[in-house]
N, C-alpha and C positions, 0 to 999 in steps of 0.2 A: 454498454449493455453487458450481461451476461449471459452466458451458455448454461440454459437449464437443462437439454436431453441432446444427444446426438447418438443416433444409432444409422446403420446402412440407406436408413427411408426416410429420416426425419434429424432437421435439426432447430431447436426449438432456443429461442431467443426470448428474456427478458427483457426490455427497451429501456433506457432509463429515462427517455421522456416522454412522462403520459397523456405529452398531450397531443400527439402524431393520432389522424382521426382514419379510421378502420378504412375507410373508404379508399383512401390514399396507398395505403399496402394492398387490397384488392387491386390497384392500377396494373400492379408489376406481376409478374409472373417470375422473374430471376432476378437475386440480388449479386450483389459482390460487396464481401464482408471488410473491411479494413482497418488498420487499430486506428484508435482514437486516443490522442494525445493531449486531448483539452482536461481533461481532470489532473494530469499529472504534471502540465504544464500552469493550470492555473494553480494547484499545490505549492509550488517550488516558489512561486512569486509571493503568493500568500505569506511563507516563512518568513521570506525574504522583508515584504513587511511590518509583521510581526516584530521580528528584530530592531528594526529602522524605528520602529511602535514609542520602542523603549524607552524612556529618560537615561541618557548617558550616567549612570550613575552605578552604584554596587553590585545589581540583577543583572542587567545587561552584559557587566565586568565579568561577574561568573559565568553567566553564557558563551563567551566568550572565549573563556577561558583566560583572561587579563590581571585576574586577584586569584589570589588563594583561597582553598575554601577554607572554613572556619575549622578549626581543632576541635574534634568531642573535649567535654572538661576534665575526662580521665584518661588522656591521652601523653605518651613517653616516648621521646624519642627511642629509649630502650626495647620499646614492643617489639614483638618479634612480627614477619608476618602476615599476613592473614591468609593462611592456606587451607583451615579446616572449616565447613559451615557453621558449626556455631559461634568461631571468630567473626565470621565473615557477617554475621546477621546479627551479632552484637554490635562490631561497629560501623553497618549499614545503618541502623535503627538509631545508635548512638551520632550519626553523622549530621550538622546541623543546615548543611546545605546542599552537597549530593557526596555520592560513592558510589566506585566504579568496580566491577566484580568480574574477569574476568573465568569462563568454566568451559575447562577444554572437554574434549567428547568423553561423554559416561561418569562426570563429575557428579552427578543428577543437582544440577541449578537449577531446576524446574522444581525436581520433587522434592529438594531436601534444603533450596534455599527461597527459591520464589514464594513455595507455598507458605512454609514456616514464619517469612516477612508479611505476608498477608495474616495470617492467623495473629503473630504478636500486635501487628498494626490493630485489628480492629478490635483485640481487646483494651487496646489504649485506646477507644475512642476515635479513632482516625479517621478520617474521610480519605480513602484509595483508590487511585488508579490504577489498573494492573492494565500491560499491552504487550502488544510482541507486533512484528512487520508481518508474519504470517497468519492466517486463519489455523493453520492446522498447528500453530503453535499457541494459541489464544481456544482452543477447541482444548490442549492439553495442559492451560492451565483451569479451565471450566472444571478437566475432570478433577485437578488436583482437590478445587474447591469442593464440590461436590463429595467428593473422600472426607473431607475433612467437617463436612455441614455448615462451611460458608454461604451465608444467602450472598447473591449477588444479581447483579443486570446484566447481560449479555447487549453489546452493540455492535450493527453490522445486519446482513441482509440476511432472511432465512434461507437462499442457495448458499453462501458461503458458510453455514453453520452447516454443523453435525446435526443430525435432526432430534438426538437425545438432549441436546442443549439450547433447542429450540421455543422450549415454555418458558426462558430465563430471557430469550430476547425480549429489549425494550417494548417496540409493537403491542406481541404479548402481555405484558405487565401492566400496558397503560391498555388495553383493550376495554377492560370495565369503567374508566375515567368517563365521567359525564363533564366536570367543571374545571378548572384550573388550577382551583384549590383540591381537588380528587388529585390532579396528575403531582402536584408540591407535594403531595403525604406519601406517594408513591416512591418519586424520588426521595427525598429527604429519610425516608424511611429505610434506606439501604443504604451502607457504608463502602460495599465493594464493587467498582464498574472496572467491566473489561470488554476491552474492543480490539483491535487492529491498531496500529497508530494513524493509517489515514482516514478508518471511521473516527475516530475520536477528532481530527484536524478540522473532520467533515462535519463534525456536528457543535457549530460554535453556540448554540443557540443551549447546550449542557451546562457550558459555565456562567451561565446568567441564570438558572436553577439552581446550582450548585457549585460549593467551593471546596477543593480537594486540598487535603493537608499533604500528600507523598502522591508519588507518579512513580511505579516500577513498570520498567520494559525489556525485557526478554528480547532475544536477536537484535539489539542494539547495534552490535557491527555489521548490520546489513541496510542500515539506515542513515542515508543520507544526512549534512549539514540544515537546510531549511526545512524538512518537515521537521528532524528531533526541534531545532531551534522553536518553530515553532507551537511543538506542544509542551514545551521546557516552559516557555514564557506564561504560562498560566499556572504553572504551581509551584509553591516557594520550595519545597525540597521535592531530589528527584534520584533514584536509586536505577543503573544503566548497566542490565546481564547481558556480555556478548564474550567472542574469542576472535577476534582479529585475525588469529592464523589461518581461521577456517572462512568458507568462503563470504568475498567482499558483496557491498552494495552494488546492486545491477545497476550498472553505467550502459549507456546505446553510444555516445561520443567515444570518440576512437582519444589513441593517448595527447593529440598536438593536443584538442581541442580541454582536455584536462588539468593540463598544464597552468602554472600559476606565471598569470602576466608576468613578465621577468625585469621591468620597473619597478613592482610592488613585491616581486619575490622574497628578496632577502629580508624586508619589512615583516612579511608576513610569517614568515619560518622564524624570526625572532621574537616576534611578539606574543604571535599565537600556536604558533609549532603546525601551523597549516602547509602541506608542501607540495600537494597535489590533489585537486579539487573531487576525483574520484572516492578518494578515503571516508571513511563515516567518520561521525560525529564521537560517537565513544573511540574510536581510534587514535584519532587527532588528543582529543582529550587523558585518554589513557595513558599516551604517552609522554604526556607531560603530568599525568600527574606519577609515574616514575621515576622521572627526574627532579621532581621540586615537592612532593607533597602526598607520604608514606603512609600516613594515615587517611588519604582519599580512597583507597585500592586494596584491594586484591585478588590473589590467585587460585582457586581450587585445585588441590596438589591430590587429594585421592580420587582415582578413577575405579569404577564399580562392572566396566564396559571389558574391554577387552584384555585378553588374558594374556600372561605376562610374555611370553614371546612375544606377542604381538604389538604389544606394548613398546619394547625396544624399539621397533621401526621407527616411531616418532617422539618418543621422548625424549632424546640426545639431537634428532638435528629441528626437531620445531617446539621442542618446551626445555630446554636446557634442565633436563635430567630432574626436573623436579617431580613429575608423575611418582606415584605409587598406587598397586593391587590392596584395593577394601576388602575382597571376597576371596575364600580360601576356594573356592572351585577357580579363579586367574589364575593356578599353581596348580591347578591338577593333570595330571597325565591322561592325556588322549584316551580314551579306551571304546573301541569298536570291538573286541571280540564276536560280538553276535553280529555282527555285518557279513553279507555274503565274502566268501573267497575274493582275493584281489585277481581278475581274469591280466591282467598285464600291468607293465609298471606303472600307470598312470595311477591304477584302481591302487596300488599298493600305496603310491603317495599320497592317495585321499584316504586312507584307513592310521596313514602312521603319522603324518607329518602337521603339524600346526599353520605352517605356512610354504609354501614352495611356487616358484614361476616354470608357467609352460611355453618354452620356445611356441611360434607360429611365423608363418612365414606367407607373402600377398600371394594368391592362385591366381592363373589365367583366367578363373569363371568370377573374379572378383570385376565386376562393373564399375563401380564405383570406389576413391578411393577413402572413401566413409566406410565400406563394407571390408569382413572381412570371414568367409564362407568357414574359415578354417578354426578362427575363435569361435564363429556363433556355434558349431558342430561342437564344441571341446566346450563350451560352456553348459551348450543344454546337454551332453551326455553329463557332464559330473553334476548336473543340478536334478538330473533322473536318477543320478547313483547316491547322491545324500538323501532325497526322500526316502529311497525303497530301503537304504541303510537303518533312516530314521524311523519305518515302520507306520506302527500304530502311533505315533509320538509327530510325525510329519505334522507341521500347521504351515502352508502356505507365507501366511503374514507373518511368521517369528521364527523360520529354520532355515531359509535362503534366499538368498537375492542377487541379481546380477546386474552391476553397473557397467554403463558402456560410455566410449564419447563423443560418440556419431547416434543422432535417431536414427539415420537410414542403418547402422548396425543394431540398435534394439527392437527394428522392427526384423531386423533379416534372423534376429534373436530367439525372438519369438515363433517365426516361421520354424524356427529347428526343434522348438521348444515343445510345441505343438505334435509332430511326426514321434518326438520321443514319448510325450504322454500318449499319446495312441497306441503305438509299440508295448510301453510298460503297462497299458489299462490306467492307466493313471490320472484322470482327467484333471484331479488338484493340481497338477502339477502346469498346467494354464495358467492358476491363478496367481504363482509367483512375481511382484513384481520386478520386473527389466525396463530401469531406465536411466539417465545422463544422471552423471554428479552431481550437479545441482538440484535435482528434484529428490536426492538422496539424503540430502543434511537433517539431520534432525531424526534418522530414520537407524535400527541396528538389525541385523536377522544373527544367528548363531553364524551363517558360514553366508562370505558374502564370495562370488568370482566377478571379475573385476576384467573387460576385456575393451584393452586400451586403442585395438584399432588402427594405427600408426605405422603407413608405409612409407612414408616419406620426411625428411628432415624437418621443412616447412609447415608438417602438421603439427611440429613439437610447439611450434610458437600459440597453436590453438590450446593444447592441452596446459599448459605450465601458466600459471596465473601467481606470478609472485608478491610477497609483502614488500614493502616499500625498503629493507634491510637486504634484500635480493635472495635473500637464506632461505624461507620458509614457501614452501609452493604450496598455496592454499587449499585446490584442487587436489591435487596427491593427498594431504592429508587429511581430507574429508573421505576420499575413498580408500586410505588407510585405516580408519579407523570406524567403520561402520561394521565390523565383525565381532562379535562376542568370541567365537571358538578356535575357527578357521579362515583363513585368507591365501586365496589362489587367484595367482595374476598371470592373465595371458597376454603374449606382442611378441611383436619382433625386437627385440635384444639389441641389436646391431643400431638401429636409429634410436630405441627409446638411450641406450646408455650414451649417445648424444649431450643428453641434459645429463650433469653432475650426479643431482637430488633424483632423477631417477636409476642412474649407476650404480649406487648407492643403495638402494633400496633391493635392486635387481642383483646385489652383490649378498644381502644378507638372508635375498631368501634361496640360495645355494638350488639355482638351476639344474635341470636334469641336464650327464652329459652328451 
């Protein structure tokens, strides 16, 4: 089911099966809501057959990962490579069986690669899939399209669309169809569909209407081995945007049950480079094609996102110093002049400094050790002092945000956040969003405050989510890098420099003393 409305009074449920009879709901007066496992359970086996589907033969090989993929015909081992988008979309499109595109934060792989692959695709004729694992990342390649006067079909449900992209859903398009042959002119009549990767899984009954020449998917590294396999095995070439280092496919199975049979282990790490059943499918993949196969890959090396101080935090310990600043404002100097007086040191480090961390320490009034009374206070006062800084220029959705990595801290967040807009008259200042690192990915505001929560040693193991190299903490660098201007991080010091990768991080953003 899905959640259409939920407000204080009402919570308003789509069913997804229409054929539960009115009478029966009348019975009950009180429900109790519970996740359901049967779609994403029945998903995983699907793949799983799908694969098994296959004739052991060359398709399957590639899927696999077992054969090589084939060499574009203009291809040298001499190339250098492929770090800038139009390398990267010449030999995507050039590729005769897939290519892998890794695009760390603010590379724009959406706006400067995805869309650019869709636009040359269908002037060649192509029949395209375009996908991503999220909605709101499949809602921002809609708008790319849209920018650019791509017709396309939208699939998926009209609650999980944007409602501006809602005349493009399928429903929609076939609404006027009276015959069979009506719905065949409709389809066949459009070269570009985009959906979700599990609307697309879900909708087998598309490729007996139609045959797709390319398949691009957006957030590839947050998708599992049997769905990608799965929608892999329906089209002969397939082009897979993701970043590994940023955060992984959501796993519920704790680490034993991830683990690779250790019978078949060593088999399987040589054969397929599979080493741990949690990893996604372009991960596993990516990294063997770095090891065996130069011309399957590459890197996006200029970043457009965050400005060059900020920059350093992660390009030397999670992208091995290859980033570089596209935009000459990543190099320009701070300048607040017209911001009120700094009333104490705090206020001075938000007028002069790019990036700095604010000691906190747990309080007696802390209940929980999710909460933490002394960040939520320190986050909503500087996220009242960047508005009122930012003036007539404030926009909610694109000058601040505040990640946190406890709900029960983004709700105690908001509680603060709330008394300060009251205080300042400020009621925009409500609408900022405050919420965990994962619901952050994908997401930038000019000044992001980041309040990590962490009283205890034992919590470090919740926040720290590493690559499978132990180097790169996925989680840190996704809430490192969601800043265009500014980045201010609060915790206790003492347990967070516990972890290395956040010592490190806490060392370069020169602590007040």
């Amino acid at each position: 089911m899905s959640l259409e409305t939920i407000t204080p009074d009402l919570v308003r449920l789509s069913v997804r099966n229409r054929r539960i009879a009115p009478e029966y709901l009348a019975r009950h007066a009180t429900w109790a809501l519970e996740p359901d496992s049967y779609d994403t359970f029945r998903r995983e086996w699907a793949g799983v057959a799908a694969l098994l589907a296959l004739p052991d033969g060359p398709k399957r090989r590639l899927l696999m990962g077992r054969a090589a993929p084939a060499q574009p015909a203009d291809w040298t081992p001499a190339a250098p490579p492929a770090r800038d988008a139009d390398t990267v979309v010449a030999r995507a499109l050039a590729a005769p069986n897939w290519f892998l595109l890794c695009g760390p934060p603010g590379t724009g792989k959406t706006r400067k690669v995805l869309a650019e692959l869709a636009r040359q695709l269908r002037e060649g004729d192509k029949q395209v899939l375009l996908s991503a694992y999220t909605n709101r990342a499949v809602d921002e390649i809609c708008e790319q399209l849209v920018h650019w006067g791509l017709p396309f079909i939208r699939l998926g449900s009209r609650l999980s669309t944007e409602e501006r992209y809602r005349p493009y859903l399928l429903d929609a398009r076939l609404a006027d169809c009276r015959t069979r042959q009506d719905v065949r002119v409709v389809l066949g009549g459009c070269s570009i569909y985009v959906g979700t990767v599990s609307s697309l899984v879900g909708k087998p009954e598309l490729f007996q209407f139609k045959r797709f020449d390319v398949l691009v998917v957006d957030e590839a590294s947050q998708i599992l081995e049997t769905p990608m396999v799965q929608l892999l095995s329906r089209v002969p070439k397939w082009i897979l945007i993701g970043d590994h280092k940023q955060l992984p496919a959501v796993v519920t199975q704790d680490a034993d049950a991830c683990r690779v049979a250790a019978p078949v282990a060593d088999l399987l790490r040589d054969e397929l480079g599979l080493t741990n059943l949690k990893n996604s499918y372009f991960e596993r993949l990516f990294r063997l094609a770095e090891q065996h196969w130069p011309w399957a890959h590459g890197t996006l090396a200029t970043q457009y996102r965050l400005h060059e101080t900020l920059t350093e935090l992660v390009n030397g310990p999670f992208y091995d110093g290859v980033l570089t600043c596209g935009d000459a404002r990543q190099t320009a100097t701070l300048y607040r002049r017209h911001w009120p007086a700094p009333a104490d040191e705090l206020s001075r480090r938000l007028l002069a400094e790019r990036r700095f961390f604010v000691p906190a320490r747990r309080a007696p009034e802390d209940v929980s050790a999710k909460e933490s009374r002394q960040e939520a206070r320190l986050a909503a006062r500087l996220a009242g002092e960047v508005a009122v800084g930012y003036g007539a220029d404030f926009r909610p959705a694109d000058t601040v945000g505040i990640i946190a990595s406890f709900r029960n801290q983004v709700a105690l967040i908001r509680t603060e956040l709330a008394a300060v807009a009251e205080r300042l008259n400020l009621p925009t200042l409500n609408e900022i969003t405050v919420d965990t690192v994962e619901r952050y990915q994908g997401s930038q505001r000019d000044v992001i405050i980041v309040s990590f929560c962490c009283h205890f040693e034992h919590q470090l193991e919740t926040l720290v989510s590493l690559d499978e190299s132990g180097r790169v903490d996925r989680k840190l660098n996704v809430a490192l890098t969601r800043a265009k201007e500014q980045l201010i991080l609060l915790g206790n010091e003492e347990i967070l420099c516990g972890d290395s990768r956040y010592a490190a991080v806490i060392g370069q953003m020169q602590p007040a003393e």
